[in-house]
Wavefront OBJ file of the C-alpha trace (Angstrom):
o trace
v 117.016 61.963 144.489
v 113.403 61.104 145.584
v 110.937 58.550 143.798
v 108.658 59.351 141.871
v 105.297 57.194 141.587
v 102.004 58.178 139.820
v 100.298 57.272 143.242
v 99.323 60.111 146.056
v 101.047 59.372 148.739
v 99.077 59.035 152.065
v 97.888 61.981 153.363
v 98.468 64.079 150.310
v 95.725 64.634 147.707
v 96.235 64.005 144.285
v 96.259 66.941 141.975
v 95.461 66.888 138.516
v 98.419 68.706 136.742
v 96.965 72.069 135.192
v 98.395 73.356 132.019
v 99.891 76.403 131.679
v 97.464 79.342 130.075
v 98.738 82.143 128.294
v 96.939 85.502 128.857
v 95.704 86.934 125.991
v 92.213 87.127 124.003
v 91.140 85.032 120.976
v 89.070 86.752 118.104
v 86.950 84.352 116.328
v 85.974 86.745 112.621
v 82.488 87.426 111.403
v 83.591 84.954 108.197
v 83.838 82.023 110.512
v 80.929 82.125 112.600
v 78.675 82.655 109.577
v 80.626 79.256 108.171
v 79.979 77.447 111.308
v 76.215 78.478 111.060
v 75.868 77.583 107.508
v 77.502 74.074 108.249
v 74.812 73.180 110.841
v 72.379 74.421 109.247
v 72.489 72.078 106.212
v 73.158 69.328 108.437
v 69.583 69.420 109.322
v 67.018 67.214 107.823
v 64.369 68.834 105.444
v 67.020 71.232 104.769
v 67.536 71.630 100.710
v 69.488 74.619 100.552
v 70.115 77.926 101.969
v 70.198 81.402 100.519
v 67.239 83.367 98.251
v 66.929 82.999 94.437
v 69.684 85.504 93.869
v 72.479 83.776 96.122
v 70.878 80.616 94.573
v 72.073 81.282 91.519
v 75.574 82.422 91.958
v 75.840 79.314 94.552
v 75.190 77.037 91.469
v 77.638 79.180 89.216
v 79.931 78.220 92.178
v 79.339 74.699 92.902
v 80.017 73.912 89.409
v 83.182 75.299 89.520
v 84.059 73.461 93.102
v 84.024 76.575 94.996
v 80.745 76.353 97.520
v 80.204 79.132 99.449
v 79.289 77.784 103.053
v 77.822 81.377 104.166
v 75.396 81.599 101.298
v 71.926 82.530 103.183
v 73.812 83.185 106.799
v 74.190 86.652 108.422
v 75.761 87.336 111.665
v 76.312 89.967 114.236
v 78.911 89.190 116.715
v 79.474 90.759 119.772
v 82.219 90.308 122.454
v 80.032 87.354 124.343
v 77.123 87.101 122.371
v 75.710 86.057 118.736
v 72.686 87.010 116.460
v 72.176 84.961 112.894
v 69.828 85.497 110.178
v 69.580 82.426 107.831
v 67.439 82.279 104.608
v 66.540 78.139 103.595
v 64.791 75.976 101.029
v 62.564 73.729 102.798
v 62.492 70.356 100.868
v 58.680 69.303 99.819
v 56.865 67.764 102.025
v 58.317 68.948 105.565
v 56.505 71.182 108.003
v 58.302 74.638 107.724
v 57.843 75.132 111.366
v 59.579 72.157 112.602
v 62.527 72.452 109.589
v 62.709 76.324 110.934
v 62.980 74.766 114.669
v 65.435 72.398 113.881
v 67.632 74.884 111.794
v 67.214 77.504 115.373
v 68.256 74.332 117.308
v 71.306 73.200 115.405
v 72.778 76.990 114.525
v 72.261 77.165 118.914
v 73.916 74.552 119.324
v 76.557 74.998 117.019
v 77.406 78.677 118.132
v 77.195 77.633 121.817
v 79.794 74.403 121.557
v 82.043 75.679 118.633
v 82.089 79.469 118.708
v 81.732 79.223 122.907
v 79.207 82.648 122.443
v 75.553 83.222 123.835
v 73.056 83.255 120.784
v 70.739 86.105 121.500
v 68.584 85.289 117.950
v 68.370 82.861 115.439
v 65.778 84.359 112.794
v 64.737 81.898 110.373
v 63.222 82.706 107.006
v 61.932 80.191 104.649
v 62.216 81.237 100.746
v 61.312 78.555 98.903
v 60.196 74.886 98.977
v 61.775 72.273 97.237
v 59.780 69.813 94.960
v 62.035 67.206 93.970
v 61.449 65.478 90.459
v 62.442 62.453 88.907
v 65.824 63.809 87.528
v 66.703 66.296 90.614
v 70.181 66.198 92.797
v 70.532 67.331 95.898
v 72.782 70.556 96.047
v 75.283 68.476 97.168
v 75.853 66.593 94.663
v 75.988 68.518 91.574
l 1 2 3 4 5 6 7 8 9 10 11 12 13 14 15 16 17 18 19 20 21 22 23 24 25 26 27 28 29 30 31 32 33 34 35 36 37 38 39 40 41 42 43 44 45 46 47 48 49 50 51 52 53 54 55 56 57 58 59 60 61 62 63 64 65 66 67 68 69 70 71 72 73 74 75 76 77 78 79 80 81 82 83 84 85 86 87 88 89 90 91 92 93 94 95 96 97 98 99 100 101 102 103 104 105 106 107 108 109 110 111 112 113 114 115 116 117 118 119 120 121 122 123 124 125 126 127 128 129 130 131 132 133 134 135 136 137 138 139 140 141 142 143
């Protein structure tokens, strides 16, 4: 029986042990990339919500019954290696709508680049409303 140290011997390289890969192809769904996107894009500052007046409204009907939709406002086409998303926002009052659109592009990059591993061939932008918070507002989040 020979020993066994976690030191290379002289002469002989170490070798980083590689794990074993099945073959085989992973299929990441439409559902799940639009989720992703939505995610990072409310993460972004200046951010109030996302979707038109329409989603708006059934995202409220939803939130108050603890059932958020995190694709409201997000539309993706997904292609084997590559990624185009729409996303509809509410700019909070006062931001600059071109740096909040920016940031939103930068983040939903980002995002489908480290999580969804895909090249992001658009990320169109489209502000729908700004946000004037009074006195008695909440955020979206926490209604």
């Amino acid at each position: 029986m020979a020993n066994v140290t976690n030191a290379a011997q002289a002469g002989t390289p170490a070798v980083a042990p590689r794990e074993a890969v099945a073959p085989g192809t992973t299929t990441i769904e439409d559902a799940v990339v639009a989720k992703i996107a939505g995610i990072a894009a409310r993460e972004v500052s200046g951010v109030y919500a996302l979707g038109g007046g329409a989603a708006r409204m059934v995202g409220a009907i939803r939130d108050a019954l603890k059932t958020s939709d995190l694709t409201q406002g997000i539309s993706v086409e997904v292609g084997e290696t590559q990624v185009a998303v729409d996303v509809t926002i509410v700019a909070e009052y006062p931001v600059s709508l071109q740096k909040v659109a920016d940031d939103v592009r930068a983040a939903i990059h980002r995002a489908m680049v480290d999580f969804v591993g895909k090249e992001v061939t658009e990320v169109n932008v489209t502000v729908d409303d700004v946000h004037i918070a009074t006195g008695d507002d909440a955020a979206p989040d926490e209604r």
